[in-house]
C-alpha positions in Angstrom: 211.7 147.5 -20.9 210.4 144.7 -19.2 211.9 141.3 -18.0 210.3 138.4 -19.3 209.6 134.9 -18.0 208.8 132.2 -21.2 208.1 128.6 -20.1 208.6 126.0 -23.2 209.1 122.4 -22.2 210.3 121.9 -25.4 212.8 124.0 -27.1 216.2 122.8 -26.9 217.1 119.2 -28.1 213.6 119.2 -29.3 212.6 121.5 -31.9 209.8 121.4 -33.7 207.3 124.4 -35.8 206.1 125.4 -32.3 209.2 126.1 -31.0 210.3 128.1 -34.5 207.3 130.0 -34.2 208.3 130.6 -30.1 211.8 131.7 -31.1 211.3 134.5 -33.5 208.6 135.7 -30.9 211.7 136.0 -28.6 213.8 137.5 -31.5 211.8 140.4 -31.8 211.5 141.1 -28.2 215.3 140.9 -27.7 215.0 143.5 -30.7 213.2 145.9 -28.7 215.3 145.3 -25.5 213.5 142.9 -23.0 215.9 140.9 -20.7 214.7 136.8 -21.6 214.3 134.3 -18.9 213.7 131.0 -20.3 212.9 127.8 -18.4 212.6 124.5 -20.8 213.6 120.7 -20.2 216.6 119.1 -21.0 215.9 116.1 -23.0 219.8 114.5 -22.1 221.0 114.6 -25.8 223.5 116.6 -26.9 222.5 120.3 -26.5 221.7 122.7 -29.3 222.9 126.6 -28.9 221.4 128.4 -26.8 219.8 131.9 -27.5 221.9 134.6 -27.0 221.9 137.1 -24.2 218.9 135.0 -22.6 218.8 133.3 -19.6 218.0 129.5 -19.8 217.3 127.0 -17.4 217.1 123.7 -18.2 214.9 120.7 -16.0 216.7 117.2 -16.6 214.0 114.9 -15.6 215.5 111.3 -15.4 212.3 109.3 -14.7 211.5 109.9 -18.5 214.8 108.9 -19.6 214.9 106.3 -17.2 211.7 104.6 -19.5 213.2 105.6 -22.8 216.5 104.1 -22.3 214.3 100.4 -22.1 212.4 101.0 -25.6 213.6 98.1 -27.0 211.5 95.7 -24.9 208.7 96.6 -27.1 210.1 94.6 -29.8 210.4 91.9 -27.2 207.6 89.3 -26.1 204.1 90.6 -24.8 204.5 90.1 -20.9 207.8 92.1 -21.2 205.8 94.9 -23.8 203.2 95.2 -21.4 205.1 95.5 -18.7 207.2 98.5 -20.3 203.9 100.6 -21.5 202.5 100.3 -18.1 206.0 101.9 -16.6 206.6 104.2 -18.9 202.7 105.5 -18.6 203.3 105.8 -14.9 206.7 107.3 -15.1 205.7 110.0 -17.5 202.7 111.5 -15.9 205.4 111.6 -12.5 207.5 113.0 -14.4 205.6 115.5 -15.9 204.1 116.5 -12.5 207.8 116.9 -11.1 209.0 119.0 -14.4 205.9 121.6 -13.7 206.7 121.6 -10.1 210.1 122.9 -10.7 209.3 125.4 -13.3 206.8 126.8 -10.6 209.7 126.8 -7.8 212.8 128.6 -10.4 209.8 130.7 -12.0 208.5 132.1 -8.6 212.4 132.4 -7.6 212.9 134.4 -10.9 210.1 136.7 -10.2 211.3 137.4 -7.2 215.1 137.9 -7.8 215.0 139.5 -11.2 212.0 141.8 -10.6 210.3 139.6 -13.8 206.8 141.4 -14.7 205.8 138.8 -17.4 204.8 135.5 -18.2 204.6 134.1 -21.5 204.0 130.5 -22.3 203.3 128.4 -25.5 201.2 125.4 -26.2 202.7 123.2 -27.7 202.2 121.0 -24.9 199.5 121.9 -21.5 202.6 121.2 -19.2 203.6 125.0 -20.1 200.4 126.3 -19.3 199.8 124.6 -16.4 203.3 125.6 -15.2 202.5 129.9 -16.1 199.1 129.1 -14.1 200.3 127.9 -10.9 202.8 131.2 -11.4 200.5 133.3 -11.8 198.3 132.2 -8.8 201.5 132.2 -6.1 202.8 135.9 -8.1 199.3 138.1 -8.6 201.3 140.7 -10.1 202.9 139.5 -13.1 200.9 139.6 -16.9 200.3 136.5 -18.0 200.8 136.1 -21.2 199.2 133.0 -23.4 200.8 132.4 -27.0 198.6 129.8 -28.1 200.0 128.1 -31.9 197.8 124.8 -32.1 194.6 124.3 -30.2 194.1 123.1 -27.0 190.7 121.5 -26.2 189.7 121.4 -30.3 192.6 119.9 -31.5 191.8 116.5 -33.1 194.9 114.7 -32.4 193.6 114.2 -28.7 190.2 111.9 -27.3 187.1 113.1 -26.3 188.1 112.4 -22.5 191.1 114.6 -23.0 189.5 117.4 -24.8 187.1 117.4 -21.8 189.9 117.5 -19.3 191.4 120.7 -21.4 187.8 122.6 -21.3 188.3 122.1 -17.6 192.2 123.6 -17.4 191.4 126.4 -19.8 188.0 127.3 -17.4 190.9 127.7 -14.8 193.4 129.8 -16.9 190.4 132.0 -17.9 190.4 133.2 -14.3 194.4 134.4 -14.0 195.5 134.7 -18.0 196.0 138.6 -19.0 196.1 138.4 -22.6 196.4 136.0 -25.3 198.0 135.7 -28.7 196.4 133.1 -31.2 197.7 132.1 -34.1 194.7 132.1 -36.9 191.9 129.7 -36.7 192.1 128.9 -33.0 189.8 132.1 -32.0 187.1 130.8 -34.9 187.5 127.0 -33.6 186.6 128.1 -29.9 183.4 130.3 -31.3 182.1 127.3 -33.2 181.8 124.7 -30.8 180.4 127.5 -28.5 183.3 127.5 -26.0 184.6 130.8 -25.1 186.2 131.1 -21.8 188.6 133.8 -22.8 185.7 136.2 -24.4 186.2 139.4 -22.4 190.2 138.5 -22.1 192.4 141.0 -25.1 193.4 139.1 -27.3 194.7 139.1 -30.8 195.1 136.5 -33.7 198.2 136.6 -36.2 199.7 134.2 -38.9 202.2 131.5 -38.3 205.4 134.1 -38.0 207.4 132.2 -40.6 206.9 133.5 -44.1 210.6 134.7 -44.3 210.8 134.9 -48.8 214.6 134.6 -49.5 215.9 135.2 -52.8 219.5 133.7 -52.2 217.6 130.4 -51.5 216.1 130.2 -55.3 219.0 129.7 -56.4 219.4 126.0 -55.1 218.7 122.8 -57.0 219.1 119.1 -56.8 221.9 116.8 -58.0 219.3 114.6 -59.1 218.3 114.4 -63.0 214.7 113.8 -62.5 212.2 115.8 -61.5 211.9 115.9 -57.6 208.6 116.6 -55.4 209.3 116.4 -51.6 207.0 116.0 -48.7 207.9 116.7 -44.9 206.0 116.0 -42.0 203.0 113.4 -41.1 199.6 111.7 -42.3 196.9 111.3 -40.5 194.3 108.9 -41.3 191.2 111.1 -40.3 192.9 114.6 -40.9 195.6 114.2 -43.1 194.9 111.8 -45.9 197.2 111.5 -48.5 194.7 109.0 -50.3 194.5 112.0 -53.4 198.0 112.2 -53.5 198.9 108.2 -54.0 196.6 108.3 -56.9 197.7 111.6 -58.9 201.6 109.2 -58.2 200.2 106.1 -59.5 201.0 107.2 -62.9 203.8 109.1 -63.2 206.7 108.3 -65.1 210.1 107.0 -63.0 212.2 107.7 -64.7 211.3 111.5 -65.4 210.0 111.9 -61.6 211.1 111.4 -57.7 208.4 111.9 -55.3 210.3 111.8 -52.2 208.7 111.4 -48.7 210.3 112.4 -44.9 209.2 112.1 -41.4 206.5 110.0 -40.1 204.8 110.4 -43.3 207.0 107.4 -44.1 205.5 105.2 -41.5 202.0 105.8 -42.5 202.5 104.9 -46.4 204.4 101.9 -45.7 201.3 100.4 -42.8 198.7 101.8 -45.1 199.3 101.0 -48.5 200.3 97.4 -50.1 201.7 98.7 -52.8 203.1 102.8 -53.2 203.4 103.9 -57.1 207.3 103.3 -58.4 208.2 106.6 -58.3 207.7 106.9 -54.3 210.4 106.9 -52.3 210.9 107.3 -48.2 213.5 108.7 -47.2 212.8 108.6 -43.1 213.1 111.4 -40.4 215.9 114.0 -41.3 217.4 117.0 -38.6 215.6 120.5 -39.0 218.4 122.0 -40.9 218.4 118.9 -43.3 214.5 120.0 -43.8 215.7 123.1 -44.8 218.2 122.0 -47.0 215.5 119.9 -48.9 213.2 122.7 -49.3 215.9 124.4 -50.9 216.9 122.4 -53.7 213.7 120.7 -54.6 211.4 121.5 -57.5 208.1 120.5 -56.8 206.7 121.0 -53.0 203.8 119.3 -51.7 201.2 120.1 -49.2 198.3 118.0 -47.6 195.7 119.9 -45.9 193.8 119.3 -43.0 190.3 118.2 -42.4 189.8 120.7 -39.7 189.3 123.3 -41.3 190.8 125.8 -38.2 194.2 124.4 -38.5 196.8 124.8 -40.6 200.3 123.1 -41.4 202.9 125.4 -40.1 204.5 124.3 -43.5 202.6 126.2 -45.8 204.6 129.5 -45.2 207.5 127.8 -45.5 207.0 126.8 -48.6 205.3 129.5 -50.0 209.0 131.5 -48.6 210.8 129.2 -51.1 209.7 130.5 -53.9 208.8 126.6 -55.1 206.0 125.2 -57.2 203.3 123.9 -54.1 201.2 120.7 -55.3 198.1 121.6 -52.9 195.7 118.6 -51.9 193.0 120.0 -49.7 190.0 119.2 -48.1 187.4 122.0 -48.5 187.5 125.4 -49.4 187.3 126.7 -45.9 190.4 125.6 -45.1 192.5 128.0 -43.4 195.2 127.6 -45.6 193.5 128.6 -48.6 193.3 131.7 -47.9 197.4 132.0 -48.6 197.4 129.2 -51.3 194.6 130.6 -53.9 196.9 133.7 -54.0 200.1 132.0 -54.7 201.5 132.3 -58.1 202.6 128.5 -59.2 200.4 126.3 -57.7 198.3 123.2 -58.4 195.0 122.9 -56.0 193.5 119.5 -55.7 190.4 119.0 -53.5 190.5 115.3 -52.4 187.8 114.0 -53.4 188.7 115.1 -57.2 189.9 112.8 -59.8 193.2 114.3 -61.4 195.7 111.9 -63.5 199.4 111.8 -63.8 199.6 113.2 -66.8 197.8 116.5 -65.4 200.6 116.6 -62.7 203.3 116.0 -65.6 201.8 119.1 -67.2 201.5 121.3 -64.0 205.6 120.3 -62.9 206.9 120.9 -66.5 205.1 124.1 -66.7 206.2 125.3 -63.5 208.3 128.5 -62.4 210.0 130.1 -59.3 208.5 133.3 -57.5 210.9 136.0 -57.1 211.0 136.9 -53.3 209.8 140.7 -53.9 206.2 139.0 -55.6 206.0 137.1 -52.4 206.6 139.6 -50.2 204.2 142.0 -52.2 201.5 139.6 -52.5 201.9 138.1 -48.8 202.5 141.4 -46.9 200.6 141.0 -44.2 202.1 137.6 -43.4 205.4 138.6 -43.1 207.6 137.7 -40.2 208.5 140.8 -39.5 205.0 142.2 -39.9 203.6 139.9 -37.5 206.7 139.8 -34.8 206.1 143.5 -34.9 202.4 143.0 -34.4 202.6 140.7 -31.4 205.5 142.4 -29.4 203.6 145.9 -29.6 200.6 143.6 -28.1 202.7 141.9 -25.6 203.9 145.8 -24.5 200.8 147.4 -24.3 
């Protein structure tokens, strides 16, 4: 069995679908006997458990913590803001340099100690990568290992300048990387905008590893009378426009229906919209396990797409694992996520652009059922967790 290095800056203290994703990878390794090494930052709250019989060390980096604790001095006067943003941008890019350097020192230490033959690191953020690079060029005999869930250089979240400062770093990590697991869509993305350092690199691309269909979960509902939809996550203006959605709301009846918001979704509806229909509510930013809780016991769950038609919200197999009625708005038919969605059961697709009134939604959520865990699991076998774990582990072992 082999002993095995993973570099995640965030994990602990900062969880997010990434790190999910990055955690039943390590599941099913752990499953198959492979002693876990794990270096990750310490974010100075309180600290979440840790994996068991893994090895974690954790980078406190004070400089960052150092800016965060003066925050409030963006509410004060302009001097003072600017002032702030100019420290903290200064701070974080030393501090990021310092967190790399010492995941290079206890990685190389690691290597050298614990006879560790692989490296495997996620993006979720490039400080990971660039940390398994530098590795990989001081320790020429360990696998690198890439585990790539979002995009790097064609994700849209990031400018132009950035992008070209990625094409740069992943030209680099071409030259040491071993092999590289994708999640779907990246591989495409890369081909399309004729970009293809890793081409002669194995590789292989699986689904989001979090379609886990549990039937004690169905049995859940909410304590409230009305009908309740539930969004989690963010808007985007240019990729994830909940435009559609506000409309198919305008209309529906408050007293029958809840459409409840959470996460930074809320921020975006109240700076871009005067008015939100009166059955809207925003709720704010909840924990992980909240999220989960919410899921569970709501009726209606809704999805926005993404413009890029590569990516897709690590969401969607969560809540086609509920077992839930999915309102869909999408983008265009090539959307990644389409390719689940059209074969769930109970679901209402909406392309943006298309005109769809209240009373269509009132008839979709009244006619509405559950799935039964075994039809999910039949109809998404392929995406199952366990199917995919199992897929990238044998990779990773080969």
């Amino acid at each position: 069995m082999s002993k095995i290095l993973i570099i995640s800056e965030e994990f602990f203290n900062r969880e997010n679908a990434n790190t999910h994703c990055l955690e039943e990878l390590i599941g099913g390794l752990k499953k198959n006997g492979h002693e876990i090494y794990l270096l990750t930052k310490e974010y100075g709250c309180d600290t979440l458990s840790d994996i068991d019989d893994a090895e974690i060390y954790k980078f406190r980096m004070n400089l960052q913590m150092f800016a965060d604790s003066r925050s409030a001095m963006r509410n004060k006067n302009v001097i003072l803001r600017t002032v702030f943003m100019i420290m903290s941008y200064i701070l974080y890019h030393l501090d990021t340099s310092l967190l790399i350097s010492k995941m290079v020192k206890k990685g190389t230490q690691l290597i050298k100690e614990k006879k560790i033959d692989k490296v495997i690191s996620i993006f979720q953020t490039s400080v990971n990568h660039d940390a398994a690079y530098r590795i990989a060029k001081k320790n020429k005999d360990v696998e690198w290992i890439m585990y790539n869930v979002d995009q790097m250089t064609f994700n849209l979240s990031i400018s132009p300048k950035e992008a070209e400062a990625f094409r740069k770093k992943e030209t680099a990590y071409s030259a040491l990387v071993k092999k590289i697991i994708n999640v779907e869509g990246i591989d495409e993305e890369y081909i399309s905008n004729h970009f293809e350092p890793y081409k002669n690199i194995p590789k292989i691309s699986v689904p989001l590893p979090n379609l886990k269909p549990d039937e004690a979960n169905f049995l859940k509902r909410n304590d409230n009378p009305k009908t309740v939809l539930r969004y989690f996550g963010r808007f985007y203006e240019d990729i994830r426009n909940p435009d559609c959605l506000i409309r198919m709301l305008k209309n529906l009846d408050a007293a029958l229906y809840s459409a409840e918001f959470y996460g930074q979704s809320c921020e975006y509806l109240k700076k871009h919209y005067d008015s939100l229909p009166e059955c809207v509510h925003l709720s704010g930013t909840v924990s992980a396990e909240k999220c989960i809780e919410l899921t569970d016991s709501a009726d209606i769950l809704i999805n926005v797409g993404n413009t890029c038609a590569n990516q897709m919200p690590s969401k969607v197999f969560e809540y086609i694992s509920s077992g839930k009625p999915i309102l869909n708005i999408y983008f265009n038919d090539k959307e990644l996520a389409m390719k689940y969605l059209k074969k769930y059961p109970c679901i209402m697709n909406v392309r943006s652009d298309e005109n769809i009134s209240s009373s269509q939604l009132d008839d979709f959520c009244k006619n509405s059922r559950l799935i039964p865990a075994e039809e999910i699991k039949e109809i998404f076998s392929g995406a199952l967790n366990e199917n995919v774990i199992k897929k990238s582990v044998e990779f990773i072992e080969e």
